[in-house]
C-alpha positions in Angstrom: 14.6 80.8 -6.9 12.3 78.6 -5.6 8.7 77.4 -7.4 5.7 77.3 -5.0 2.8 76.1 -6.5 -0.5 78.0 -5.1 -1.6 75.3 -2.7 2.0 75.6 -1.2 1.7 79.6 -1.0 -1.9 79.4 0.1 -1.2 77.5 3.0 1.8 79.0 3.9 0.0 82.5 3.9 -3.1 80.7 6.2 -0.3 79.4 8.4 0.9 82.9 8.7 -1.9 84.8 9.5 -3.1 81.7 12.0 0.4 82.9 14.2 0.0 86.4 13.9 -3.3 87.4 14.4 -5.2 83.9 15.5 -7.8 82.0 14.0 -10.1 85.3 13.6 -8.9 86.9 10.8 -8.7 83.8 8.7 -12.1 83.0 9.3 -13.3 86.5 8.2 -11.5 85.9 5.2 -13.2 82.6 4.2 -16.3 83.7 5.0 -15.8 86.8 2.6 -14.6 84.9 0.3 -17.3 81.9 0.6 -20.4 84.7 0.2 -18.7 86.2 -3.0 -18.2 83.0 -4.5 -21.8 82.1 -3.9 -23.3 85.6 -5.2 -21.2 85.5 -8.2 -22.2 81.6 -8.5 -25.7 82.9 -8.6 -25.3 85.6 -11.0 -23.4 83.3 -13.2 -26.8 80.7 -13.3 -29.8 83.0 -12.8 -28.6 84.9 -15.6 -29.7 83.2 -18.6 -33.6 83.2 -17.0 -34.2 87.0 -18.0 -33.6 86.2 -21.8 -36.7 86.0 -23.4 -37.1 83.3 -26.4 -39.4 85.3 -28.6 
């Protein structure tokens, strides 16, 4: 059994999908993923102004 490391994987799976189905699909699924890390980026550091220091 062979150990990948996630970079490995990761490109292997964008390699994959890049054959199969074109550039398309991969591009959907970093913009997906780009906007959810933003929003949850956001969250994370807007969420500490609602406290209110009484």
């Amino acid at each position: 059994m062979e150990h990948h490391s996630s970079a490995a994987w990761l490109t292997e799976a964008a390699a994959s999908a890049v054959q199969q189905h074109g550039s398309g699909n991969l591009l959907r699924i970093v913009i997906v993923v780009m906007f959810l890390g933003c929003g949850l980026t956001a969250w994370f550091l807007l969420r500490g102004y609602k406290r209110k220091d009484d």
